[in-house]
TIKE-233964 format. One line per 3 residues: number of its first residue (from 0); their letters; for each residue x, y, z of C-alpha. Coordinates in Angstrom, 3 decimals. Each point is the difference from the previous one (the first is absolute). Layout:
// TIKE-233964
NUM	a	X Y Z  ...
//
This chain:
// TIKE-233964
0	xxx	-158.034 -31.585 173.360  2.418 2.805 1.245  2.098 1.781 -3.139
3	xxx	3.408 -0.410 -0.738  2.932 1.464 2.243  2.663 2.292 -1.410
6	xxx	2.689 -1.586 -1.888  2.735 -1.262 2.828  3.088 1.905 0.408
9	xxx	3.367 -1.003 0.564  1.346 1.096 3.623  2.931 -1.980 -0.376
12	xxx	1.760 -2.960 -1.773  2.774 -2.194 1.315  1.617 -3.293 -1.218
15	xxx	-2.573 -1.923 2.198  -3.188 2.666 0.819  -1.923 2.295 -2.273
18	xxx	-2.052 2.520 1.936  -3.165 1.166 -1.376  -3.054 2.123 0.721
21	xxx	-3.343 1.267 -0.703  -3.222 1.991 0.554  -3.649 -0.720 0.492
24	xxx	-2.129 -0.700 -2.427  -1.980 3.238 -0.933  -2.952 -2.423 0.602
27	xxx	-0.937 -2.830 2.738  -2.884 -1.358 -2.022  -2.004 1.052 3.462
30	xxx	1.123 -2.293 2.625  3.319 0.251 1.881  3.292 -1.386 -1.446
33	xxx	1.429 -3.128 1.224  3.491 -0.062 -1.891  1.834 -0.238 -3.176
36	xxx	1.436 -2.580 -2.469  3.510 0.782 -1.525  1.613 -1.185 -2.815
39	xxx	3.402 -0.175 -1.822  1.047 -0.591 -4.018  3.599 -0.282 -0.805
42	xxx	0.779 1.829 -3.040  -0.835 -1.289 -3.568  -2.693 -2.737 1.126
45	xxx	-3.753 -0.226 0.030  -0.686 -1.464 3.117  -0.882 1.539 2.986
48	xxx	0.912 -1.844 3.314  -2.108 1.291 3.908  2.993 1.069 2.399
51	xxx	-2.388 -1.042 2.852  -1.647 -2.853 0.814  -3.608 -0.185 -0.054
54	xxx	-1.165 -0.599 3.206  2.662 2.583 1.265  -1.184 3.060 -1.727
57	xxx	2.671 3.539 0.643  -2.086 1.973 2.590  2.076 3.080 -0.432
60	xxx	0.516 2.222 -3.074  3.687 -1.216 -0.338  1.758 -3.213 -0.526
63	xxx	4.005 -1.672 0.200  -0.048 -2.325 -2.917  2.916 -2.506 0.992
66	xxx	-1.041 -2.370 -2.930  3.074 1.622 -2.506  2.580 -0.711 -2.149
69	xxx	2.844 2.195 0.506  0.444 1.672 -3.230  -3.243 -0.854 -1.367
72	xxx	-2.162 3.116 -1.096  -3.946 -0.167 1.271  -2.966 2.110 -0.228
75	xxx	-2.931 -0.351 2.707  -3.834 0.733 -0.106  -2.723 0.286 2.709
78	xxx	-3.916 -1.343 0.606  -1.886 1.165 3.368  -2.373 -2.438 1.626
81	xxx	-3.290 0.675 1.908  -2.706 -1.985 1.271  -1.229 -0.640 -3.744
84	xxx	3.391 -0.929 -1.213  2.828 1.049 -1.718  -0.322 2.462 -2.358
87	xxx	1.628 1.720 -2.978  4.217 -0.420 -0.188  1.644 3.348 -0.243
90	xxx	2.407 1.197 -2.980  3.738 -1.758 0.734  2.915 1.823 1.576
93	xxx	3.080 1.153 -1.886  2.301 -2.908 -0.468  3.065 -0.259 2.317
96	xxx	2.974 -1.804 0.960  0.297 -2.542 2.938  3.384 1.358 1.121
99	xxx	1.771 2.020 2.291  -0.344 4.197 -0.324  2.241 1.748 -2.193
102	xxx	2.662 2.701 1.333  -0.271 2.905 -2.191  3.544 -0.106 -2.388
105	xxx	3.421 1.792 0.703  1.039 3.617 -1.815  0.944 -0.266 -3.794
108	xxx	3.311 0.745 -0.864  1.897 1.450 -2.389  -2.612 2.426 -1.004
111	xxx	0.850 2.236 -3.362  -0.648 1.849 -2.768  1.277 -1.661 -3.247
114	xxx	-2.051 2.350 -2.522  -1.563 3.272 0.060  -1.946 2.095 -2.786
117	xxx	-2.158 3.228 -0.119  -3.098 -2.281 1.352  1.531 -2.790 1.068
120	xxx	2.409 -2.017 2.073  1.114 -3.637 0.499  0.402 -0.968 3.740
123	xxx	1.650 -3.514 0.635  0.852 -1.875 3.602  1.518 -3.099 1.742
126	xxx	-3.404 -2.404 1.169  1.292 0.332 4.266  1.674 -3.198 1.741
129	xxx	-2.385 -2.324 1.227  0.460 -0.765 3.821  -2.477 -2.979 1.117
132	xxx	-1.833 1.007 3.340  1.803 3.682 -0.333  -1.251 0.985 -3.624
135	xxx	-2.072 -2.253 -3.002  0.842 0.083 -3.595  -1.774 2.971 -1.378
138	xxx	-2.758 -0.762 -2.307  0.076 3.412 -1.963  0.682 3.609 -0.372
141	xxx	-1.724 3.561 0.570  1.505 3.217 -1.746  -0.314 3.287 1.700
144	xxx	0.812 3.586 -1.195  0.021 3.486 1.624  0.539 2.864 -2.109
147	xxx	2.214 2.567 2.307  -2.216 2.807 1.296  -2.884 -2.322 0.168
150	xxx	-0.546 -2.145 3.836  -1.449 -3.440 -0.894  1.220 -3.034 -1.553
153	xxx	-2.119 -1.254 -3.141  -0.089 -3.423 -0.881  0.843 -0.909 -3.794
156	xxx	-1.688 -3.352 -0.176  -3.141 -0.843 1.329  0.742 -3.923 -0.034
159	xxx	3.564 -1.643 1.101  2.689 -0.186 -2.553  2.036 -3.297 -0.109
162	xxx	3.315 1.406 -2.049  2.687 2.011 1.197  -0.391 2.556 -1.856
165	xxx	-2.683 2.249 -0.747  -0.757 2.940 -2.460  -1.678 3.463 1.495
168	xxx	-1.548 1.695 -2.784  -1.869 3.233 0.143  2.560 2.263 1.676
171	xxx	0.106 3.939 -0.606  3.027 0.923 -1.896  2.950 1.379 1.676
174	xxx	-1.861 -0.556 4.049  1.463 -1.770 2.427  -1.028 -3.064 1.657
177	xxx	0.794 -1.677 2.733  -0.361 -4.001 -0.347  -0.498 -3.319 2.275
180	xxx	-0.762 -3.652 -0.537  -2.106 -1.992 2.485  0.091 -4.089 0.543
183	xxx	-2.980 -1.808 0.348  -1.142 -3.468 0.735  -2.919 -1.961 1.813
186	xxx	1.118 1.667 3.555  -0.193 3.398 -0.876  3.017 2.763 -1.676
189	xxx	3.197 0.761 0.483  1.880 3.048 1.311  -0.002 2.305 -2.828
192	xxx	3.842 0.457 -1.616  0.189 3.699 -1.462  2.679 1.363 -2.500
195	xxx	2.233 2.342 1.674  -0.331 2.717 -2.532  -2.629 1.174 -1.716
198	xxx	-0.167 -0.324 -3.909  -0.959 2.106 -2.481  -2.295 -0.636 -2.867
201	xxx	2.953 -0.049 -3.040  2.253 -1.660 -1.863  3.068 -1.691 2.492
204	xxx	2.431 1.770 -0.607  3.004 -1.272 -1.813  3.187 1.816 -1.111
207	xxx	0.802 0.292 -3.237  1.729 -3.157 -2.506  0.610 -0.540 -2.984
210	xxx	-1.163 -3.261 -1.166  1.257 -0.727 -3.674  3.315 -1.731 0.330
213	xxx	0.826 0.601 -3.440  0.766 3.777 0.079  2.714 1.251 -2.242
216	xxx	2.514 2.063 2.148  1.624 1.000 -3.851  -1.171 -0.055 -3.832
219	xxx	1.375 1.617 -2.829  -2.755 0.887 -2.503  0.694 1.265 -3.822
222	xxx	-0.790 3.977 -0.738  -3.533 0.185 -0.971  -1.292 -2.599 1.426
225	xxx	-2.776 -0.322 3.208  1.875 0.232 4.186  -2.567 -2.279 1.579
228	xxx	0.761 -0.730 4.049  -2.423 -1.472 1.702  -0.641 -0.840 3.890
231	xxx	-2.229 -1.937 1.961  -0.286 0.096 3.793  -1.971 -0.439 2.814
234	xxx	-0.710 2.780 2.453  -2.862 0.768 2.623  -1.088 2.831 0.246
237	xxx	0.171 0.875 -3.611  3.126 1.259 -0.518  1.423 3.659 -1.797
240	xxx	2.368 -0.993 -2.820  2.384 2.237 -1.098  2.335 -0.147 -3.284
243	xxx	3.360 1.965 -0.153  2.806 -0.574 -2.899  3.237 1.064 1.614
246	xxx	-1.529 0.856 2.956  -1.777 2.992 -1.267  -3.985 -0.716 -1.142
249	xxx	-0.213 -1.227 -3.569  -0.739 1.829 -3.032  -3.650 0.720 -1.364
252	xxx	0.373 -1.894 -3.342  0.368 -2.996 2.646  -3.323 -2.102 0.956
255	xxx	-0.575 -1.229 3.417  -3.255 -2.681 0.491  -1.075 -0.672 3.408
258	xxx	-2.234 -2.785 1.085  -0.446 -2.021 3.060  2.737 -2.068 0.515
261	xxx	2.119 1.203 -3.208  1.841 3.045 -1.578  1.281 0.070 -3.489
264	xxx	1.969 3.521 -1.403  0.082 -0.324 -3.691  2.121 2.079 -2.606
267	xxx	-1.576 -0.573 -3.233  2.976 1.480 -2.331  3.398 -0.177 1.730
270	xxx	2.428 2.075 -0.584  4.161 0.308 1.234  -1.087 2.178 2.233
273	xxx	-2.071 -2.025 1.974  2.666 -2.190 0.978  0.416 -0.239 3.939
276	xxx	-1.393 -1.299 3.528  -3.284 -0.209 0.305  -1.205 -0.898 3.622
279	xxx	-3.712 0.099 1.214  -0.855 -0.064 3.769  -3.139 -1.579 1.552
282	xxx	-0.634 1.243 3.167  -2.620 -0.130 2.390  -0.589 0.864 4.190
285	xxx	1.606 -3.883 0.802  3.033 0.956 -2.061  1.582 0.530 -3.626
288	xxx	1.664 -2.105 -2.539  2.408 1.420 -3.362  1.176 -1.954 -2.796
291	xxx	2.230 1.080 -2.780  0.292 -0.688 -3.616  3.412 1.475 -2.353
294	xxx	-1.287 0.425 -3.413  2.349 0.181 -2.470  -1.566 1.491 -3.591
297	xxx	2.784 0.079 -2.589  -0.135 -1.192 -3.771  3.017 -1.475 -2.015
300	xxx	2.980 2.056 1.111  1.616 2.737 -3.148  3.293 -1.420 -0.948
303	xxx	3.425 1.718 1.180  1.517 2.659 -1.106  3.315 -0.121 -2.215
306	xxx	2.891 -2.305 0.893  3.558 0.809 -0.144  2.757 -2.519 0.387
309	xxx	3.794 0.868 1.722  2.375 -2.526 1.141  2.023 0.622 3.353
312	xxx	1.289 -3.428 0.575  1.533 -2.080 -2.917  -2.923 -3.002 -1.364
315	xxx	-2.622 1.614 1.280  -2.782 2.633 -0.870  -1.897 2.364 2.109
318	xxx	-3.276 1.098 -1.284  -1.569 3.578 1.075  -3.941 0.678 -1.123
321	xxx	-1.892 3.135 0.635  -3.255 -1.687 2.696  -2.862 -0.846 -1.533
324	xxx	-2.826 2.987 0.484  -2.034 -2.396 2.265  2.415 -0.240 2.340
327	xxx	-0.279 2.925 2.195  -4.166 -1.575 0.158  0.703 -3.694 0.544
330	xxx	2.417 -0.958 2.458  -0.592 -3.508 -1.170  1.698 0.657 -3.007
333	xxx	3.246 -1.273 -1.066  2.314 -1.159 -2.964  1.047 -3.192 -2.007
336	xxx	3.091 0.100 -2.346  0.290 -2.597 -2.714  3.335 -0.457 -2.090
339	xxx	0.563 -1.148 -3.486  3.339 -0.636 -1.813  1.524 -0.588 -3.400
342	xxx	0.731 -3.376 0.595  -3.425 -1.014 1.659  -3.658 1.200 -1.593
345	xxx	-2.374 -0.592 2.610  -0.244 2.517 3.101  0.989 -0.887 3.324
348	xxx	-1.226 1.642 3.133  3.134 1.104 2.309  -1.581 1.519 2.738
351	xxx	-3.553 0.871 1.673  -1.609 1.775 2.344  2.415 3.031 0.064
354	xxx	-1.475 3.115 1.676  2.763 1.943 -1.072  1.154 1.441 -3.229
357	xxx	3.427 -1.211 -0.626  1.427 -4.139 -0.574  3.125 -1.465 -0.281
360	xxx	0.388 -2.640 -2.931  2.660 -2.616 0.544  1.555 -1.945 -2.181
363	xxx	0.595 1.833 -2.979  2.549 -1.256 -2.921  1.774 1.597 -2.274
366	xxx	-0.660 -0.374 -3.165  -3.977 -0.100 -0.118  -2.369 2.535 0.085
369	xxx	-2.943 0.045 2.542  -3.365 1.703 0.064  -2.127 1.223 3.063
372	xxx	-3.586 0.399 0.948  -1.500 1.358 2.931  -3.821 -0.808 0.996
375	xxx	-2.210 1.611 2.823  -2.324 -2.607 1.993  -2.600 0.373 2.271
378	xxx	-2.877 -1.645 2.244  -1.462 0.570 -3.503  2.399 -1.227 -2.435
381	xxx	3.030 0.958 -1.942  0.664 3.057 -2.538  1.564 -0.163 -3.613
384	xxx	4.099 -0.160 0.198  2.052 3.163 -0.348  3.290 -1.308 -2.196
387	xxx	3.431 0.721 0.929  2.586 1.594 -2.802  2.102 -3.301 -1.312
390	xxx	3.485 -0.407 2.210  1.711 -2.011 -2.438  3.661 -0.266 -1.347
393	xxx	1.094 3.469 -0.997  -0.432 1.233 3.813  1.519 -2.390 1.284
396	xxx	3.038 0.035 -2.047  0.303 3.553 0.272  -0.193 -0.499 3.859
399	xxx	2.538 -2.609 -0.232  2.458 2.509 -1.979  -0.633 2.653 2.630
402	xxx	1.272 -1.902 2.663  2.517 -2.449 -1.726  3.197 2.794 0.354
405	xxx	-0.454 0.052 3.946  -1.387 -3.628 0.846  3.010 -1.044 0.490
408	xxx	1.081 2.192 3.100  -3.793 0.898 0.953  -0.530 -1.845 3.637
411	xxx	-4.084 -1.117 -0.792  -0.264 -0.435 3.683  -1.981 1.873 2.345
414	xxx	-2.279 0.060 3.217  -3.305 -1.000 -0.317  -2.467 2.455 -1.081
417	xxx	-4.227 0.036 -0.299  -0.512 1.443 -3.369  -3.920 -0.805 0.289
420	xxx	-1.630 0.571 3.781  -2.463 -1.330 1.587  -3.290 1.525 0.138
423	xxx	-2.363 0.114 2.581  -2.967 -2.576 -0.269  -3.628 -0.238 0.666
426	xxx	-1.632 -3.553 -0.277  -3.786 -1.429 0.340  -0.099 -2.819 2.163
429	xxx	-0.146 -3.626 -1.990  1.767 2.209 -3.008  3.804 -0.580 -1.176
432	xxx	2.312 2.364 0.457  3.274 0.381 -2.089  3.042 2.657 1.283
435	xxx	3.327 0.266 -1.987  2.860 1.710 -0.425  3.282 0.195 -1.989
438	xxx	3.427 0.196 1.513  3.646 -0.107 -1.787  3.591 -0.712 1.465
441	xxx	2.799 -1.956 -0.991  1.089 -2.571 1.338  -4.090 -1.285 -0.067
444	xxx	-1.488 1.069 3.119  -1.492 -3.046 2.335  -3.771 1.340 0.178
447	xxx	-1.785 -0.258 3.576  -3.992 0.605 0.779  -1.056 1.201 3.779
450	xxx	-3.828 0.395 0.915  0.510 1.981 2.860  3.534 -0.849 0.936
453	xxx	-0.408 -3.360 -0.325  1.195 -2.205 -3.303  -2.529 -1.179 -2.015
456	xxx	2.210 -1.519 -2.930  -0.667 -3.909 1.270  -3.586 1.313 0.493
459	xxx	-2.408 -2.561 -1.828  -2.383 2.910 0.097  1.334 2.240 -2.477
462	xxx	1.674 -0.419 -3.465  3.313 1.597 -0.156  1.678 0.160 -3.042
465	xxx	3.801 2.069 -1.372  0.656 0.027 -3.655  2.370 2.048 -1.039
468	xxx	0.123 2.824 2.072  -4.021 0.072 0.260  -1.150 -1.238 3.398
471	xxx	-3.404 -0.850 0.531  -2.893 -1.460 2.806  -3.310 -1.449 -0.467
474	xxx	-2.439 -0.835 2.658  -3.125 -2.099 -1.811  -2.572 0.800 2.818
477	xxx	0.633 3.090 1.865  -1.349 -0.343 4.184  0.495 2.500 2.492
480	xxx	2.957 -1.980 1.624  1.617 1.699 -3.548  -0.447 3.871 1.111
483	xxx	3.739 1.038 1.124  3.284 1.425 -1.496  1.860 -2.243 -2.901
486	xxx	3.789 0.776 -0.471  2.461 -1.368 -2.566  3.511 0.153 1.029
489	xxx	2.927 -0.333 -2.772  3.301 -1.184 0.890  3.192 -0.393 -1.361
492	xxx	3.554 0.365 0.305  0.091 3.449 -0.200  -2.771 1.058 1.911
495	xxx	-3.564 0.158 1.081  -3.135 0.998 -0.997  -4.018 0.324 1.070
498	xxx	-3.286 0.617 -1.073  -3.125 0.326 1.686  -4.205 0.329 0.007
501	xxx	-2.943 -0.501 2.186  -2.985 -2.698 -1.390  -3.276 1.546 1.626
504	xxx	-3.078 -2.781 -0.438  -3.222 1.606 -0.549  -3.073 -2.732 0.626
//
């Protein structure tokens, strides 16, 4: 008997036709060869079933099997025949298809880079358009790289990858490569789509951010205790980070701790003088970010110095006190005056946040006696009182005597005058802010506020308030829409009378 063929080989499959072929057997078994017997087995069965009929055995060493189902997947063996008989099948084909040839698959699109590292980067793509009869869906991928002085293309996976997205590991740090992606499927690959640029093995870059949302852009911290800022950001290339406090580097009792993605400066004993702006600056070759921090390090504010009482309108009281020695440090600081009088024991607060040294008391009777105290407050909290001498009976009578003999032809009127200005302001945004003044004039002067020209006394935004002579404004929440030039104007009968300062808003 002659020996088997070789295994049959697909020429070409259609809906209808699969084409095979074949060799001789390496042996005839000694007498010439009169044919061959062919058969067929559909995928996943046992059985094998002869393509040819038996008396009409294939003369030549290929065959048209017609006998398909269109979509059906077949594999095919081979026996040779000569005068003894038919002799030993040979091994079966690859399995294939019974349908029409494949057109290789469209371009990808969309090809990038989401992700690069020292040794690695992350190439994604769009799977390209299929286009029946034009271009077939593609049935996976091929990577390619090209590192820039080098000629040919080498292929990252040996086998097709089905995903969109594939991970080249094994790159040199800091070369560049060039990149493509080519489509695949049954009838052969795609036009290979290329990056436009080249990419280099690192990091994408990325310009600096800060990522913490929770930043403090102020804190006030007691004397002696620990400054701790800290920062965290993303950056790519890692970044240079740079401290300053007032825009000048910081001190060397100050710690600065580095670490990717973060930045902490640390003062471990604060003291007064530490107080300011502290700003640190990320900055890499994409770009640069700053962020700022006021820090405010003050303790429980040393109480005024000596008050001293005088009277320049009748029933009321102006009290002078030396500043507080924290003053000229803290420009935070102001003053709360409390009154007490012989007819009342419990304290009473008459007026807060002054940031001047001088208040007009209204309201006071003859016939009692009235005590004073001053207190300094802070961010911090408030200092022990400094007392006022008594004004009680005796001074007033013996004011009373001094002027009785001429009261009677005295004229008490007069143009309105500012006794206490105005002094310029400096606010923190989302702070209040409290301006007053004093004024005098007879008949009462009718008191107007301007922001910039414009009359803010029906404002709902600001508190205005005139007792006795003492004229004062309160904004709750200071914005920058509140930077600009306040004015009080006094006006009565007799005259006319202005006072002015500028609110500057510091963030």
């Amino acid at each position: 008997f002659p020996g088997p063929p070789t295994p049959p080989k697909v020429v070409s499959a259609f809906n209808d036709c699969i084409n095979l072929s074949w060799s001789l057997p390496a042996s005839n078994g000694g007498s010439r060869l009169l044919g061959y017997i062919l058969e067929k087995r559909k995928q996943g069965s046992n059985i094998w079933t002869v393509v040819n009929a038996t008396d009409e055995i294939i003369k030549d060493k290929k065959y048209a099997v017609r006998d398909v189902v269109e979509g059906m997947e077949y594999e095919f063996r081979v026996c040779a025949i000569n005068l003894s008989g038919a002799g030993e099948y040979s091994n079966a084909s690859d399995f294939v298809f019974a349908r029409d040839p494949k057109k290789p698959p469209g371009k990808v699109t969309g090809l990038k880079v989401i992700e690069t590292s020292y040794t690695n980067m992350i190439v994604t793509w769009t799977k390209p358009e299929d286009k029946p009869g034009i271009q077939d869906e593609a049935k996976g991928y091929f990577v390619e790289i090209r590192r820039a002085d080098w000629i040919e293309w080498s292929r990252c996976n040996s086998t097709p990858v089905f995903m969109t997205s594939y991970n080249v590991k094994g790159l040199k740090s800091m070369d560049m490569y060039w990149v493509r992606v080519i489509a695949m499927n049954d009838g052969g690959e795609s036009t290979p789509e290329e990056l436009p640029n080249y990419i280099f093995a690192m990091p994408l870059p990325v310009r600096p951010r800060f990522t913490n949302n929770k930043m403090k852009s102020f804190m006030v911290v007691r004397a002696g205790n620990s400054v701790r800022i800290r920062v965290n950001f993303e950056a790519s290339p890692r970044p240079e980070i740079t401290w300053l406090k007032d825009n000048v580097p910081v001190m060397k009792h100050v710690t600065i701790s580095n670490s990717d993605g973060a930045s902490q400066l640390l003062i471990p004993t604060s003291e007064r003088s530490d107080s300011g702006i502290y700003s640190v600056l990320v900055k890499n070759i994409v770009g640069q970010e700053t962020f700022c921090t006021e820090v405010r390090v003050t303790d429980d504010p040393k109480p005024p110095g000596p008050v001293e009482l005088e009277e320049s309108v009748p029933g009321t009281v102006t009290l002078i006190w030396q500043p507080s020695p924290d003053e000229k440090r803290d420009d935070r600081l102001h003053y709360t005056v409390s009154k007490l009088d012989s007819t009342n024991h419990t304290w009473t607060t008459v007026a807060d946040s002054l940031f001047n040294n001088r208040f007009t008391v209204c309201n006071i009777l003859q016939g009692r006696e009235y005590h004073f105290r001053v207190y300094a407050k802070n961010d911090m909290g408030i200092s022990a009182p400094s007392e006022s001498p008594t004004w009680g009976m005796a001074k007033k009578k013996e004011k009373i005597v001094k002027i009785e003999p001429t009261s009677k032809d005295c004229d008490l009127r007069c143009t309105p005058t500012f006794i206490v200005l105005l002094k310029p302001q400096t606010a923190t945004v989302g702070y209040e802010c409290h301006m007053s003044c004093a004024v005098k004039g007879n008949p009462t002067p009718h008191i107007t506020w301007y922001r910039s020209h414009v009359s803010i006394n029906t404002d709902t935004n600001y508190y205005i308030s005139n007792t006795c002579g003492v004229c004062s404004l309160l904004i709750l929440r200071v914005g920058p829409k509140d930077i600009g030039e306040y004015t009080v104007v006094a006006e009565n009968i007799l005259g006319r009378a202005e006072c002015s300062t500028v609110l500057s808003v510091r963030e």
